[in-house]
Backbone as numpy.savetxt, mean C-alpha at the origin, in Angstrom:
# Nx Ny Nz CAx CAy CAz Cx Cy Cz
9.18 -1.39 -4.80 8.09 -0.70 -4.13 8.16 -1.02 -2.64
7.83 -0.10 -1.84 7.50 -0.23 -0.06 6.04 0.01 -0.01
6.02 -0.60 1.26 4.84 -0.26 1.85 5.46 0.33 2.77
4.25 1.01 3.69 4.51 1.38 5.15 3.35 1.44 6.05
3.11 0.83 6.98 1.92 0.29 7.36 1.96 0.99 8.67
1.15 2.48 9.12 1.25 2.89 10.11 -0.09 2.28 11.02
0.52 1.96 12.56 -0.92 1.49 13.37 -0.23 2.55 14.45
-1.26 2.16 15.50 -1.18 3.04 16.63 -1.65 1.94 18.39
-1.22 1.62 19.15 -1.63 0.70 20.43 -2.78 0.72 20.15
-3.54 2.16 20.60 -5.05 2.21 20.97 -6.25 2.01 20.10
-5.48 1.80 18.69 -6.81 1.56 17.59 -7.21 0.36 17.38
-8.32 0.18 16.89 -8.92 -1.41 17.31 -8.80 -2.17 16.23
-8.55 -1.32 14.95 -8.84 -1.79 13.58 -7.05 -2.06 12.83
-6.02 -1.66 13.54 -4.69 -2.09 13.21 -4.25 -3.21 13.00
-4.82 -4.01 14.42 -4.68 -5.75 14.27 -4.81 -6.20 12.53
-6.26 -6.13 12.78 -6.35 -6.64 11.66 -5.81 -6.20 10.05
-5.66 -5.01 9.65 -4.97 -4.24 8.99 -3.71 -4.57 8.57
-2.80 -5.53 10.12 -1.93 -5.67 9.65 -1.79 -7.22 9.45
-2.74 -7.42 10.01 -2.73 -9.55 8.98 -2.98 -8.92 7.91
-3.42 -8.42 7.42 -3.81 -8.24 5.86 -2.44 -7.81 5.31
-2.26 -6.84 5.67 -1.32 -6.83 5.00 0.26 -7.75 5.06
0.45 -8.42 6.19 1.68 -9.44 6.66 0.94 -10.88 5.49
-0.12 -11.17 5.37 -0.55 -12.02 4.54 -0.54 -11.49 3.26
-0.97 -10.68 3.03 -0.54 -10.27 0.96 0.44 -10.40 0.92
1.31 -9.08 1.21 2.81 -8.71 0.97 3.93 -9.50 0.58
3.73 -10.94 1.48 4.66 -11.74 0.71 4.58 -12.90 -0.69
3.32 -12.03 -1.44 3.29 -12.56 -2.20 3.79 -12.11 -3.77
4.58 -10.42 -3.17 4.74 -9.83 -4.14 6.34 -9.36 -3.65
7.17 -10.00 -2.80 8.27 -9.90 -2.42 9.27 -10.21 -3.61
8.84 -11.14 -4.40 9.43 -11.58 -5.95 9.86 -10.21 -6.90
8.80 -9.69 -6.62 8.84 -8.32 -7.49 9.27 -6.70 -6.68
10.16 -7.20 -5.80 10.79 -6.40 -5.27 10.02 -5.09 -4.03
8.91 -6.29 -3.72 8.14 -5.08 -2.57 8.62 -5.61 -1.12
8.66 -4.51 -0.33 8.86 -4.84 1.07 8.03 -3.94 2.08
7.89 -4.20 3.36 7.10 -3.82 3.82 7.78 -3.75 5.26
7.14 -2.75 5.86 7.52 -2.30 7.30 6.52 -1.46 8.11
6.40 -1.96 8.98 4.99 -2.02 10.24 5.68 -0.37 11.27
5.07 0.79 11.38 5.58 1.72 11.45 4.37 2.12 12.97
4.71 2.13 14.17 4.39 2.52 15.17 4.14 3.84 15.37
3.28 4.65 15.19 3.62 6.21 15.18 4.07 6.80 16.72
3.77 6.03 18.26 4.47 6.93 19.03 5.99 6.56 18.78
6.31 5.59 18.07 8.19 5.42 17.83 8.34 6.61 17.66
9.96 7.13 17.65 10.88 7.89 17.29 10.08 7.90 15.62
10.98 6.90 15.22 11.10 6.99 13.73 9.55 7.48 12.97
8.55 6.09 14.00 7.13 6.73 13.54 6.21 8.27 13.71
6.59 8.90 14.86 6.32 9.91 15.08 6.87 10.93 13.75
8.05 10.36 13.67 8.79 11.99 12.51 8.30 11.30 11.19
8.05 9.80 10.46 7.87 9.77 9.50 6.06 10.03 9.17
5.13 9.83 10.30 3.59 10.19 10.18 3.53 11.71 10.32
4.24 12.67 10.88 4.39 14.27 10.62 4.60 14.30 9.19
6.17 13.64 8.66 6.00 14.02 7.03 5.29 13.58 5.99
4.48 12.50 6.22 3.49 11.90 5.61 1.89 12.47 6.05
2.03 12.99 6.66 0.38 13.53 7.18 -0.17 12.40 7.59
-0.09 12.00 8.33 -1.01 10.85 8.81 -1.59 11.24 9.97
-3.20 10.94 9.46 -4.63 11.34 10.06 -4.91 10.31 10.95
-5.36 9.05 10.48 -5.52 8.42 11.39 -4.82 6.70 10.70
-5.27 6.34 11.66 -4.55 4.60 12.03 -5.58 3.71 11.85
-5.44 2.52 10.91 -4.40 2.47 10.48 -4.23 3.07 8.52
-2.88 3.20 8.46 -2.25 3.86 7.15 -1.24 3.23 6.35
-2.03 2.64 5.17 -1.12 1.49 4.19 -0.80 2.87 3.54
0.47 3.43 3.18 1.62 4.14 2.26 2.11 2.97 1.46
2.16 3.31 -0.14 2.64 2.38 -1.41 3.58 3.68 -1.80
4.92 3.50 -1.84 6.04 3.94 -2.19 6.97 3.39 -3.10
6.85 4.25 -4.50 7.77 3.81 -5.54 9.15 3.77 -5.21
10.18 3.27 -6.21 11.80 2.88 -6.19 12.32 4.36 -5.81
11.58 5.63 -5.95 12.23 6.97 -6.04 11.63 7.70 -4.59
10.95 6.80 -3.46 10.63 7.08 -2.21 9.33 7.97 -2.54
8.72 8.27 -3.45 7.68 9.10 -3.62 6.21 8.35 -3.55
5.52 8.79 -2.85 4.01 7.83 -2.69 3.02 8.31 -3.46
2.92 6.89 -3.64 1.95 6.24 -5.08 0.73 6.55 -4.50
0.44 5.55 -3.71 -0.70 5.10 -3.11 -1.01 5.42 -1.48
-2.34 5.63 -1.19 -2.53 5.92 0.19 -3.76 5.31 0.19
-3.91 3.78 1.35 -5.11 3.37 1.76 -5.42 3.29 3.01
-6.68 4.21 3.70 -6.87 4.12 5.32 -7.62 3.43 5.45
-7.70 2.76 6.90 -8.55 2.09 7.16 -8.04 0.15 6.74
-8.89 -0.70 6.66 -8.73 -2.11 6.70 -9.23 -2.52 5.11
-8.37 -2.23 4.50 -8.60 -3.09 3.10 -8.71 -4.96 3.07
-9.64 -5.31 2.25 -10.16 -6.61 2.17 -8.72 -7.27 1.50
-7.80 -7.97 1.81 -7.44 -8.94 0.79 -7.22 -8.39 -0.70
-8.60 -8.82 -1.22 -8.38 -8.48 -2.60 -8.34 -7.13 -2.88
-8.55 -6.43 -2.35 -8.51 -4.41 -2.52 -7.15 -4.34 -2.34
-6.35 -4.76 -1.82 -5.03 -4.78 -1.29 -4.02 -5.06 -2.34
-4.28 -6.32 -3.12 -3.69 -7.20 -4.13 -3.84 -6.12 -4.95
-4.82 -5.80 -5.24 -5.36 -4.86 -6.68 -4.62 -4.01 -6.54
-4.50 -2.95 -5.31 -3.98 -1.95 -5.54 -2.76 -2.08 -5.86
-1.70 -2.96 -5.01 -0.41 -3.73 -4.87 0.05 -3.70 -6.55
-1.15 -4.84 -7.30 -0.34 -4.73 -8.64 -0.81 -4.12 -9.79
-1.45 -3.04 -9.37 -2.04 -1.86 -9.91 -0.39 -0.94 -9.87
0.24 -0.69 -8.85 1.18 -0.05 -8.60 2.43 -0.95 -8.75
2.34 -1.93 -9.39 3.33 -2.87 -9.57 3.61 -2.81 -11.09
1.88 -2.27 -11.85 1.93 -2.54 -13.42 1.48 -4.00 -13.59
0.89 -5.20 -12.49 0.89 -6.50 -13.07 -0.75 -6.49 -12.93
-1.34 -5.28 -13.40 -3.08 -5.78 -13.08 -3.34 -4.39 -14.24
-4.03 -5.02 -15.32 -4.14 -3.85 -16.32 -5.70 -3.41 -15.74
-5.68 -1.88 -16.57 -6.62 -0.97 -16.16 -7.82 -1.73 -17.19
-9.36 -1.05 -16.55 -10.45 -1.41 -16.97 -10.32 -1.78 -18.48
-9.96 -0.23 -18.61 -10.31 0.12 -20.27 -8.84 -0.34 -21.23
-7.95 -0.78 -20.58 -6.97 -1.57 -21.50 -7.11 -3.21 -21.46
-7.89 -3.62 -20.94 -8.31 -4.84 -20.67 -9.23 -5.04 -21.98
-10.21 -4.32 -21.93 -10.92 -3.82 -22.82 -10.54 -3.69 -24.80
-9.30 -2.49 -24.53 -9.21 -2.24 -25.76 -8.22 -2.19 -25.93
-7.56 -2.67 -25.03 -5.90 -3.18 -25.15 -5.22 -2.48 -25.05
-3.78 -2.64 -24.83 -2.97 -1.71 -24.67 -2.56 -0.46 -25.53
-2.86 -0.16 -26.55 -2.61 0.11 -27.92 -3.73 1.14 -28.63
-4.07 2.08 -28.84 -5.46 2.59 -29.84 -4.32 3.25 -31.07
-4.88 2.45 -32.08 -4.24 3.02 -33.71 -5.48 3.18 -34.16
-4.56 4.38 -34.61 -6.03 5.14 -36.05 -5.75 4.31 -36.91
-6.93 4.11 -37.71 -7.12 3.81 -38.70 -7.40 4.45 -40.05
């Protein structure tokens, strides 16, 4: 999985956006995630926030093994909103209702 963490100079809320995310991220590097801090006036950032639609800054993109995006979070996720989503899209954080009733429903 990738991330892609678009900020922009002039936004106020990127800083922090991106401790959050430079502090999670390497906690899920084990399981094959990486991450890259994406400038949108760059070259590269300019053409990859056109093909991604990116509205505003800042923009956590969660991108599966097949480059296709999973996940889209704007704005400054807490820590734990971050994690969740992370291994929500990792498969290592089960959903409400399989927590619940497990992975499994057999008729009886």
């Amino acid at each position: 999985m990738k991330i892609l963490l678009f900020v922009s100079s002039h936004c106020p809320h990127c800083p922090r956006a991106e401790r959050v995310v430079r502090k999670v991220a390497p906690e899920y590097y084990d399981y094959g995630l990486t991450f890259k801090k994406m400038r949108t006036k760059g070259e590269e950032g300019r053409e990859l926030s056109s093909r991604y639609n990116i509205a505003a800054t800042p923009s956590i993109l969660m991108f599966g093994d097949d480059n296709n995006e999973i996940k889209r979070i704007v704005g400054v996720p807490s820590e734990e909103n971050l994690r969740s989503e992370i291994e929500k899209v990792l498969g290592l954080r089960k959903s409400f209702w399989s927590r619940i009733f497990g992975g499994k429903h057999e008729s009886r």
